[in-house]
FILUM-507555 format. One record per atom (N, C-alpha, C, CB): atom name; x, y, z. Coordinates in nm, 4 decimals, padded with zeros to 6 digits. Glycine has a CB too. Layout:
BEGIN
rec atomo->CA, X->X, Y->Y, Z->Z .
...
This chain:
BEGIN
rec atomo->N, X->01.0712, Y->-00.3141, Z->02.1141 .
rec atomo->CA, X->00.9690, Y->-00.3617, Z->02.2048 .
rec atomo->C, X->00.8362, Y->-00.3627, Z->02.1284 .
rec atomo->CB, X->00.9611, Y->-00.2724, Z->02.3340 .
rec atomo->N, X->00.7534, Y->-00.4478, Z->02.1639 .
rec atomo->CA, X->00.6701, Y->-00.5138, Z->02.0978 .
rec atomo->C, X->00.5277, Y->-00.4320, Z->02.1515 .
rec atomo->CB, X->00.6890, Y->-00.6765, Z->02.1256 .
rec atomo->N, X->00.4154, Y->-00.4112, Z->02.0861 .
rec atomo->CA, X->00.3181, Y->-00.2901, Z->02.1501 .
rec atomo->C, X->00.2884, Y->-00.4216, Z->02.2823 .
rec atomo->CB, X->00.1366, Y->-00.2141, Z->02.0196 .
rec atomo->N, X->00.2549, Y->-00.5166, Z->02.2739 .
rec atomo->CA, X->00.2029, Y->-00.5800, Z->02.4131 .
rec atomo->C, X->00.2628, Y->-00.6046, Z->02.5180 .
rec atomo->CB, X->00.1599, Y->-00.6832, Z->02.4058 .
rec atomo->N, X->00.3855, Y->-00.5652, Z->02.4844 .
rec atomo->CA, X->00.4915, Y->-00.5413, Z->02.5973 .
rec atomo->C, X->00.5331, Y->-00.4318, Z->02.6551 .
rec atomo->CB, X->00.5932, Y->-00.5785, Z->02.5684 .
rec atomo->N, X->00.4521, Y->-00.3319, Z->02.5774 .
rec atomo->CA, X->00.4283, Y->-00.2205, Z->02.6223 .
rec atomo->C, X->00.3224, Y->-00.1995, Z->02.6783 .
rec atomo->CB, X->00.4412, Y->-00.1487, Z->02.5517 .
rec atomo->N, X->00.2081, Y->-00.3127, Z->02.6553 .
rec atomo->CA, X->00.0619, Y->-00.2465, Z->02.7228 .
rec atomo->C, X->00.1217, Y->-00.3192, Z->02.8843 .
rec atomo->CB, X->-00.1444, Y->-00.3306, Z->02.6350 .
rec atomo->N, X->00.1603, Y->-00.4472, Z->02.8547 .
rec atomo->CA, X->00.1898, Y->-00.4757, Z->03.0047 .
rec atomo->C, X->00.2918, Y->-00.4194, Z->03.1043 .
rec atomo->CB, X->00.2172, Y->-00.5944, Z->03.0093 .
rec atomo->N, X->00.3908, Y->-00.3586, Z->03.0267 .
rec atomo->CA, X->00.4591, Y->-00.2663, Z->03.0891 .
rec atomo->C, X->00.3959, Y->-00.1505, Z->03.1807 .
rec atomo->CB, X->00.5250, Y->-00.2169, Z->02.9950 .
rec atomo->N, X->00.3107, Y->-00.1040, Z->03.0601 .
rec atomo->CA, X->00.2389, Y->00.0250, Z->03.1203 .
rec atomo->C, X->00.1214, Y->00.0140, Z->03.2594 .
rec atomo->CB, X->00.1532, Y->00.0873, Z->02.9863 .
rec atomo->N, X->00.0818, Y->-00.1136, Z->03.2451 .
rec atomo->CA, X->-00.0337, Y->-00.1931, Z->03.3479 .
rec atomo->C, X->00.0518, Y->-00.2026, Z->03.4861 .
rec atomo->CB, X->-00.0872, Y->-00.3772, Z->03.2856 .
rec atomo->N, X->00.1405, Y->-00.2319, Z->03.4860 .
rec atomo->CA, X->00.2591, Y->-00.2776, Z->03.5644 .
rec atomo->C, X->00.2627, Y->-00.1849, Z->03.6557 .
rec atomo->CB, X->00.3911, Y->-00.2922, Z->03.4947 .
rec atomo->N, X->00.3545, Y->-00.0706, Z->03.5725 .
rec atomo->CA, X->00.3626, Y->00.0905, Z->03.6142 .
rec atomo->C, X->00.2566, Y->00.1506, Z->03.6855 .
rec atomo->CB, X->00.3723, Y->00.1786, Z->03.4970 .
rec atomo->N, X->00.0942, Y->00.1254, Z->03.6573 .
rec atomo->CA, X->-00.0219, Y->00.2091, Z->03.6547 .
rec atomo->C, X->-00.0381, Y->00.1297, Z->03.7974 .
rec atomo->CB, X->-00.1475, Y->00.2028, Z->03.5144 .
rec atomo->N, X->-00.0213, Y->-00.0316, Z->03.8212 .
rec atomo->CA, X->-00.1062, Y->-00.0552, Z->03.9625 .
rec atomo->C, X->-00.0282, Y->-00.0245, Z->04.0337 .
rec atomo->CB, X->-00.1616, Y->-00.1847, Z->04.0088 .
rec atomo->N, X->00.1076, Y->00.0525, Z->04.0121 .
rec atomo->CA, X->00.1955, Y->00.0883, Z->04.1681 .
rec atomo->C, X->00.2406, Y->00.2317, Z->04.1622 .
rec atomo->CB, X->00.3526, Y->-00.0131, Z->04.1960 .
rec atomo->N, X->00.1461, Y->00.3402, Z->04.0865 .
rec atomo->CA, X->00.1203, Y->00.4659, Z->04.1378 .
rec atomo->C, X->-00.0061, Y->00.4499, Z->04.1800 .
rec atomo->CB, X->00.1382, Y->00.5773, Z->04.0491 .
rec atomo->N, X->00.0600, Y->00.5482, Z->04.3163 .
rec atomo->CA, X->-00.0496, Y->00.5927, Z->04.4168 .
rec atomo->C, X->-00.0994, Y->00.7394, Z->04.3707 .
rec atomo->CB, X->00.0129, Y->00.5972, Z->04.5797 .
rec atomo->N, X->-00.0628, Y->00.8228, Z->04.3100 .
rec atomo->CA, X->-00.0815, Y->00.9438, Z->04.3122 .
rec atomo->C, X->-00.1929, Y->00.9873, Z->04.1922 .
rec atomo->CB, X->00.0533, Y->01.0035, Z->04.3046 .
rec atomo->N, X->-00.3062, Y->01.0354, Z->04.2588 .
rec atomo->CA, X->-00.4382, Y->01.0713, Z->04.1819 .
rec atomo->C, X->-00.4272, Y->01.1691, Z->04.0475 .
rec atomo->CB, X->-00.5348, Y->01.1471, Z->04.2886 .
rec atomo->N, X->-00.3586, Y->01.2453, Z->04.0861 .
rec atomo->CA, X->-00.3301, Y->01.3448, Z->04.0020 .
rec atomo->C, X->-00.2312, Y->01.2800, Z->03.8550 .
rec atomo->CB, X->-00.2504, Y->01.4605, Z->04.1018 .
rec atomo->N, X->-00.1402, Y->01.1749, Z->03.8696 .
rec atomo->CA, X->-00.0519, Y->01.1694, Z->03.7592 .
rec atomo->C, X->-00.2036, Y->01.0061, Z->03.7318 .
rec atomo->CB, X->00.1845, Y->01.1428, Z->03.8001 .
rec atomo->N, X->-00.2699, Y->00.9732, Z->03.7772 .
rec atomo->CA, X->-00.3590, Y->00.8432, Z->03.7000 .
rec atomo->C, X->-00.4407, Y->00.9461, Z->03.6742 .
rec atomo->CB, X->-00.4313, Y->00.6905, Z->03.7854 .
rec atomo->N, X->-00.5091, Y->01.0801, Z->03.6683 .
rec atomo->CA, X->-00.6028, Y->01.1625, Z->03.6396 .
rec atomo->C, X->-00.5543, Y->01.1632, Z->03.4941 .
rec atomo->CB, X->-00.6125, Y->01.2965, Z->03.7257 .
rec atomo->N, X->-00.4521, Y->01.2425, Z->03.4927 .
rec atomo->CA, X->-00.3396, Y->01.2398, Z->03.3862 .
rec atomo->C, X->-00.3426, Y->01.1732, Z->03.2460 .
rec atomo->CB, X->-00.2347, Y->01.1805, Z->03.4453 .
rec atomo->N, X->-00.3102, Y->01.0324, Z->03.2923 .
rec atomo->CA, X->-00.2773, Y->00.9342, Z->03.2381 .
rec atomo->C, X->-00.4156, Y->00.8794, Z->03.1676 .
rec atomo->CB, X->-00.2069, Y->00.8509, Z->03.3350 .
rec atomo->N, X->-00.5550, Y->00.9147, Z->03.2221 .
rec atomo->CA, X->-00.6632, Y->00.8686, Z->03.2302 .
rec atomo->C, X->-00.7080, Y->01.0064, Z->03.1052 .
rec atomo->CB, X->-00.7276, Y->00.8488, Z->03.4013 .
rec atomo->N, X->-00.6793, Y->01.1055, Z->03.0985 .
rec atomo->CA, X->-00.7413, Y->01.2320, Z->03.0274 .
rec atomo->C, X->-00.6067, Y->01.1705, Z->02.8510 .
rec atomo->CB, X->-00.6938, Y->01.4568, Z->03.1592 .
rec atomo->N, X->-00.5066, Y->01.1396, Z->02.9035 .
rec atomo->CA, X->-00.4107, Y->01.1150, Z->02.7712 .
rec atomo->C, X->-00.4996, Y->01.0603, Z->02.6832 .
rec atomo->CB, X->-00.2787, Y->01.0128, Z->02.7869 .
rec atomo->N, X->-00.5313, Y->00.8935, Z->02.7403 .
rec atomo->CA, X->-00.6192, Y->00.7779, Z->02.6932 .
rec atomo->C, X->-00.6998, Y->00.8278, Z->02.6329 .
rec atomo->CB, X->-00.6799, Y->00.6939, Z->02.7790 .
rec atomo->N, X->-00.8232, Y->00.8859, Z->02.7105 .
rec atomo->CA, X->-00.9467, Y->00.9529, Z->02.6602 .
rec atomo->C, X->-00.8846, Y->01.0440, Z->02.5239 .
rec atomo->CB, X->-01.0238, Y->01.0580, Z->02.7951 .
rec atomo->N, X->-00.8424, Y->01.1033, Z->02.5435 .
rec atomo->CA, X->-00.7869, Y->01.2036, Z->02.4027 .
rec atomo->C, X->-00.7426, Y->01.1170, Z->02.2926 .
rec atomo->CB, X->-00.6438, Y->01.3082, Z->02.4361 .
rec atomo->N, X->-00.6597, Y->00.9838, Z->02.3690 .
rec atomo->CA, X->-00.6246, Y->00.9010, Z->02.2035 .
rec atomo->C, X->-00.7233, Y->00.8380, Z->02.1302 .
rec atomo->CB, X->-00.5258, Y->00.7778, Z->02.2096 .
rec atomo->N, X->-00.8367, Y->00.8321, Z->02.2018 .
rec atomo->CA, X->-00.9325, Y->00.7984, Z->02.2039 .
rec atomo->C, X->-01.0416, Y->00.8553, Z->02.1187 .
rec atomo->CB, X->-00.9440, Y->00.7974, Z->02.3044 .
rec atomo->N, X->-01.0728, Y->00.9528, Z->02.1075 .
rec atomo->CA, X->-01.1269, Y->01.0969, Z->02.0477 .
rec atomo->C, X->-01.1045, Y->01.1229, Z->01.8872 .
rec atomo->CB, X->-01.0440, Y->01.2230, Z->02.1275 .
rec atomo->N, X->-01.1919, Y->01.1023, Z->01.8226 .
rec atomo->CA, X->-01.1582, Y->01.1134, Z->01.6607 .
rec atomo->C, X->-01.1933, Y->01.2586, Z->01.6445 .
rec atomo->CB, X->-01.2560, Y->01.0050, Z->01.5467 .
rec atomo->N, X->-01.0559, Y->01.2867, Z->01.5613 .
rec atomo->CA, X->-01.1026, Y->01.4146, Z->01.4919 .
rec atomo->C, X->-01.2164, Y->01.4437, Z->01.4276 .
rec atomo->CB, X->-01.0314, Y->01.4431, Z->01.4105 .
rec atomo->N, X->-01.2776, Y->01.3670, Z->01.3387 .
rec atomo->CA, X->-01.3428, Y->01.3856, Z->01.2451 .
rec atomo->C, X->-01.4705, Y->01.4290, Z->01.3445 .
rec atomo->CB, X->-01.3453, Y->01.2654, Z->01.1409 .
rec atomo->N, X->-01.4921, Y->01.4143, Z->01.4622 .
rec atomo->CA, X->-01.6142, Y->01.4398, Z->01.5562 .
rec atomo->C, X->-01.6088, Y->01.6240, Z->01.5541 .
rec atomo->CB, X->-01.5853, Y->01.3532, Z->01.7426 .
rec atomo->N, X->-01.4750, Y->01.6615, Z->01.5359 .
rec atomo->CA, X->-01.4861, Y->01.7543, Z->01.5560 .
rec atomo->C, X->-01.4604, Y->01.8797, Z->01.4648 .
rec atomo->CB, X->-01.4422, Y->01.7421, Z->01.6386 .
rec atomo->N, X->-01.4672, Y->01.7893, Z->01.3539 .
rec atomo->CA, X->-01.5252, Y->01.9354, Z->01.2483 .
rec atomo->C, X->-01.6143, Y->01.9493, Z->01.1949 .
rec atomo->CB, X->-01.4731, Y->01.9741, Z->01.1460 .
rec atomo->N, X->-01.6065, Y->02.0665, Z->01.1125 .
rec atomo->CA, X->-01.7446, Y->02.1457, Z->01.0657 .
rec atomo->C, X->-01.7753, Y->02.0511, Z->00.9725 .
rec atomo->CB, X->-01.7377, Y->02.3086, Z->00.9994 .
rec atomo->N, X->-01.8850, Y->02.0653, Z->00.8934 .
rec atomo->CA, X->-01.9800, Y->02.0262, Z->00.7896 .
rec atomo->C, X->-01.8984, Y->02.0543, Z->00.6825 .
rec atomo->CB, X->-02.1194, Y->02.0974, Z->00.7856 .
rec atomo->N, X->-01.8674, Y->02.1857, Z->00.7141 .
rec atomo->CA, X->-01.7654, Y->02.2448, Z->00.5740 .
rec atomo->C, X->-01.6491, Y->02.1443, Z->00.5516 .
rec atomo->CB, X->-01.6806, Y->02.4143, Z->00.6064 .
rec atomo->N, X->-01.5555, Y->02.1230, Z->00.6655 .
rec atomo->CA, X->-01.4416, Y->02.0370, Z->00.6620 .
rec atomo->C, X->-01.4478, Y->01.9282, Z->00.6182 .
rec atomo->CB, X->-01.3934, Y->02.0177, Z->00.7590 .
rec atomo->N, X->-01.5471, Y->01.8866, Z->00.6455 .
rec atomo->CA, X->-01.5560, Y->01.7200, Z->00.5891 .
rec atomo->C, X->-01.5808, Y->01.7226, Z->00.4859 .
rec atomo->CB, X->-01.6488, Y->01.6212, Z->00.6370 .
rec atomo->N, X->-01.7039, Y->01.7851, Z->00.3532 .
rec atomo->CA, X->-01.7381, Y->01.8021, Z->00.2899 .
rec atomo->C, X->-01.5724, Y->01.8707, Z->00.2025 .
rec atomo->CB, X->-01.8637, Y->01.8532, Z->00.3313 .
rec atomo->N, X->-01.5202, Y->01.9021, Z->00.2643 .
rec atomo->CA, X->-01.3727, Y->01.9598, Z->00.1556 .
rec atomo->C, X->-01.2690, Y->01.8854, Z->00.1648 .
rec atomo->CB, X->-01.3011, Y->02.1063, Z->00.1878 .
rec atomo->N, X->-01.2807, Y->01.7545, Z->00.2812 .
rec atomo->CA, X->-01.1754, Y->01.6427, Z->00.2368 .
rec atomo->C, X->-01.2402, Y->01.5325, Z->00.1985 .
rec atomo->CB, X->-01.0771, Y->01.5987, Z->00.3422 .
rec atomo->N, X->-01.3804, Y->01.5566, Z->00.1963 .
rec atomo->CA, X->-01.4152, Y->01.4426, Z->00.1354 .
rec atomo->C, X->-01.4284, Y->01.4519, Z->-00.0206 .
rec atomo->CB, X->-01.5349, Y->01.3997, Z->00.1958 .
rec atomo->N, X->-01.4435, Y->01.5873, Z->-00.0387 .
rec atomo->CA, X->-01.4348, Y->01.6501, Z->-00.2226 .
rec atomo->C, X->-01.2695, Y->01.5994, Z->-00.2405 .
rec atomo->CB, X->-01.4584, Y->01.8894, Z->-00.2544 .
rec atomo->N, X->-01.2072, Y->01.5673, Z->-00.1927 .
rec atomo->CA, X->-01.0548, Y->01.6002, Z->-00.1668 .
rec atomo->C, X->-01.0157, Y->01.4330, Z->-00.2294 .
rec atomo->CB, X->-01.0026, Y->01.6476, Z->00.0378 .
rec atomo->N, X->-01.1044, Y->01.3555, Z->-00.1094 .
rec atomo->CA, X->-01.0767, Y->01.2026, Z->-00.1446 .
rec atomo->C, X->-01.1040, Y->01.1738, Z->-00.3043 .
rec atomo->CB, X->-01.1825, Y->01.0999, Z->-00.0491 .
rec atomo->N, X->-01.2086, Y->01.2349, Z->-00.3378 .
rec atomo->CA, X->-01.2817, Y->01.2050, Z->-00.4274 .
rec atomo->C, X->-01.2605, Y->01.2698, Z->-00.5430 .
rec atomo->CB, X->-01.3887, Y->01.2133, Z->-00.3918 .
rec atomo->N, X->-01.1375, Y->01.3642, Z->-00.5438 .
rec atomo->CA, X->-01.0557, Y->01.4149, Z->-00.6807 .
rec atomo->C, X->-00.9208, Y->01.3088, Z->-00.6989 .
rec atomo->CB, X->-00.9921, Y->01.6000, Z->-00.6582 .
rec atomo->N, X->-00.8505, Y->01.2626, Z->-00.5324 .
rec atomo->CA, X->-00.7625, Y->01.1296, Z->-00.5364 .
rec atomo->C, X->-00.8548, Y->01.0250, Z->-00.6011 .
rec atomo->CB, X->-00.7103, Y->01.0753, Z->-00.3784 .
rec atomo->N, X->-00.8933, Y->00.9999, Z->-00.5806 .
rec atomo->CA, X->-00.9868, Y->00.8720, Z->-00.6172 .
rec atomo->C, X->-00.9676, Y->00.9134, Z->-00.8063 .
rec atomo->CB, X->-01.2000, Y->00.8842, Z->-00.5276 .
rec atomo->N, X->-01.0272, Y->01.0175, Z->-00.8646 .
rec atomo->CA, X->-01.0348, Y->01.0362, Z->-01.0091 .
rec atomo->C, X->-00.8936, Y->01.0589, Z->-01.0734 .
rec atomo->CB, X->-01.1277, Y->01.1564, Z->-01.0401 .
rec atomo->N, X->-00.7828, Y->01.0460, Z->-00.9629 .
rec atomo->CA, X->-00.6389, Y->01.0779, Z->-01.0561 .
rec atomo->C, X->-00.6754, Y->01.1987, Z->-01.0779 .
rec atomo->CB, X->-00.5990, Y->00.9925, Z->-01.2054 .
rec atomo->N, X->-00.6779, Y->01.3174, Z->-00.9819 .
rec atomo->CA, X->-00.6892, Y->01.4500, Z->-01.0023 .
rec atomo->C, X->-00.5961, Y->01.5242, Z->-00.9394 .
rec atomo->CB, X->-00.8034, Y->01.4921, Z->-00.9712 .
rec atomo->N, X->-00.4540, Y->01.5027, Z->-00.8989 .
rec atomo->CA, X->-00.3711, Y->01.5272, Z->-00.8144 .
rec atomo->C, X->-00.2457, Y->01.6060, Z->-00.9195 .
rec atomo->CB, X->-00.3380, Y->01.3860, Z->-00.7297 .
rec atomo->N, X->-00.1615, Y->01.6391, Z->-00.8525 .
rec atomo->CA, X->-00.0583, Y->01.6914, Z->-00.8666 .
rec atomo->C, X->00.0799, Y->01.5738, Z->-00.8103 .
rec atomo->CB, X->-00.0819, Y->01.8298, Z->-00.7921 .
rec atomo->N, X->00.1283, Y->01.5605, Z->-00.8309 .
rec atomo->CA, X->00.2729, Y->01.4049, Z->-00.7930 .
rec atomo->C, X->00.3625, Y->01.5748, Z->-00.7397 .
rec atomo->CB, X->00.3925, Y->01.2498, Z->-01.0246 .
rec atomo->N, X->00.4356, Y->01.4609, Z->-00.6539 .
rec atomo->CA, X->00.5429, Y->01.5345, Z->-00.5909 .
rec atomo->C, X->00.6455, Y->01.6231, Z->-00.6984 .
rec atomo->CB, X->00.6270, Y->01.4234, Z->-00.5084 .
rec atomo->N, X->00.6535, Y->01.5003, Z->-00.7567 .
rec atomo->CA, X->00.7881, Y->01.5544, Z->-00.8687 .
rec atomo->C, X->00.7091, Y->01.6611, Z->-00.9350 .
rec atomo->CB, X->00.8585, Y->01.4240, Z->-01.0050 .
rec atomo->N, X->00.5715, Y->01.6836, Z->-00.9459 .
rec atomo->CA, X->00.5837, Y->01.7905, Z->-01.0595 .
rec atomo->C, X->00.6110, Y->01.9550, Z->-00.9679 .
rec atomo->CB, X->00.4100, Y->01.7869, Z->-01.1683 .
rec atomo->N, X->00.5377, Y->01.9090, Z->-00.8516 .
rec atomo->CA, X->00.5307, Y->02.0428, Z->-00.7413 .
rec atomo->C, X->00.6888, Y->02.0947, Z->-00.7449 .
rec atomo->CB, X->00.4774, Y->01.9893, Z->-00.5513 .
rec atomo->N, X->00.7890, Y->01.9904, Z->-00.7350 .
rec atomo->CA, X->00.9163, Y->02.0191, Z->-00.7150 .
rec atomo->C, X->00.9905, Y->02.0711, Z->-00.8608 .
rec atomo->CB, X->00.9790, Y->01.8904, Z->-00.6511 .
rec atomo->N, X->00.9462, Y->02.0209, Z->-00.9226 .
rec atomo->CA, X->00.9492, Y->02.0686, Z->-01.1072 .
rec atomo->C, X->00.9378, Y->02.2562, Z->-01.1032 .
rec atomo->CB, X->00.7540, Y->01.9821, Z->-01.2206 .
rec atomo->N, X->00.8135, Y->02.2515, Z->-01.0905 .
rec atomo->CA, X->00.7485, Y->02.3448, Z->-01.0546 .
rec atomo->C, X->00.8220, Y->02.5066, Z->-00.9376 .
rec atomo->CB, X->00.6422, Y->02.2507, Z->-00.9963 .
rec atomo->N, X->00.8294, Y->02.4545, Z->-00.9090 .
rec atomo->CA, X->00.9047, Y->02.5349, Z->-00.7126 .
rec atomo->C, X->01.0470, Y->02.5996, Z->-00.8191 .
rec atomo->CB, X->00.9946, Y->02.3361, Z->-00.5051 .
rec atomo->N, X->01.1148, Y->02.5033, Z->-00.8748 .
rec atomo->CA, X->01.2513, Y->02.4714, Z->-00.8742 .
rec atomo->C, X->01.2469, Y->02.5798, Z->-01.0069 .
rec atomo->CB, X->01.3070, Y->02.2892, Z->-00.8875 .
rec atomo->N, X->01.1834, Y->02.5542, Z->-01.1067 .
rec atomo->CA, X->01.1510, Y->02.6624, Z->-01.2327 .
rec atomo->C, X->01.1317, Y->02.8047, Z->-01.1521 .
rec atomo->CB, X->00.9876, Y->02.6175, Z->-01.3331 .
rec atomo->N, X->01.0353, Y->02.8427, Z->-01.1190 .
rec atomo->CA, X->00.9818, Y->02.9692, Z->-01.0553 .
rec atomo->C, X->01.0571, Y->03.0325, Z->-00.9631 .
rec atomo->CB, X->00.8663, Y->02.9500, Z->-00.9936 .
rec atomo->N, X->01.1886, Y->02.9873, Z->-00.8847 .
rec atomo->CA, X->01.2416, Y->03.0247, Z->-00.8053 .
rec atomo->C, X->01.3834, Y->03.0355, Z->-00.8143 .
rec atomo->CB, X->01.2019, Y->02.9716, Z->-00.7278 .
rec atomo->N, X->01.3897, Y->03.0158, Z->-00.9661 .
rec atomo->CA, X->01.5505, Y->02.9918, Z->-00.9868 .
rec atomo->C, X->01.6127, Y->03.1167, Z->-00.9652 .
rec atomo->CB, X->01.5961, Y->02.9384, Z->-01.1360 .
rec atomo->N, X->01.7721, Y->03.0870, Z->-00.8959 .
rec atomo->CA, X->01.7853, Y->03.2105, Z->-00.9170 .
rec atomo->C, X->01.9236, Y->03.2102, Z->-00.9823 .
rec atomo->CB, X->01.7651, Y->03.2928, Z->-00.7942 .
């Protein structure tokens, strides 16, 4: 199913509940999908994924394979 067949689905559904409490509901979900994280962190947080982007950005990372390289050495048993 296709997302616009889901929004009209869901429109469908929404004008034939009567009950306040489950459209209260439904109305607080929205609002929340709605809601960016990033509003809600610290100065610190952002500032440490944005240092974060910006070591990805320089090829400053670690690759999967080496972490697993890594794990697989140190834990042998």
């Amino acid at each position: 199913m296709d997302i616009q067949s889901i929004k009209i689905e869901l429109v469908q559904r929404l004008l034939e509940i009567d009950q306040e409490k489950v459209l209260q509901r439904v109305k607080e979900v929205i609002e929340e999908a709605e809601d960016d994280f990033w509003d809600d962190l610290s100065v610190q947080d952002k500032a440490a994924i944005d240092e974060g982007l910006a070591q990805l950005d320089r090829g400053e990372f670690v690759s999967e394979e080496e972490v697993k390289k890594e794990w697989e050495n140190r834990f042998k048993q």
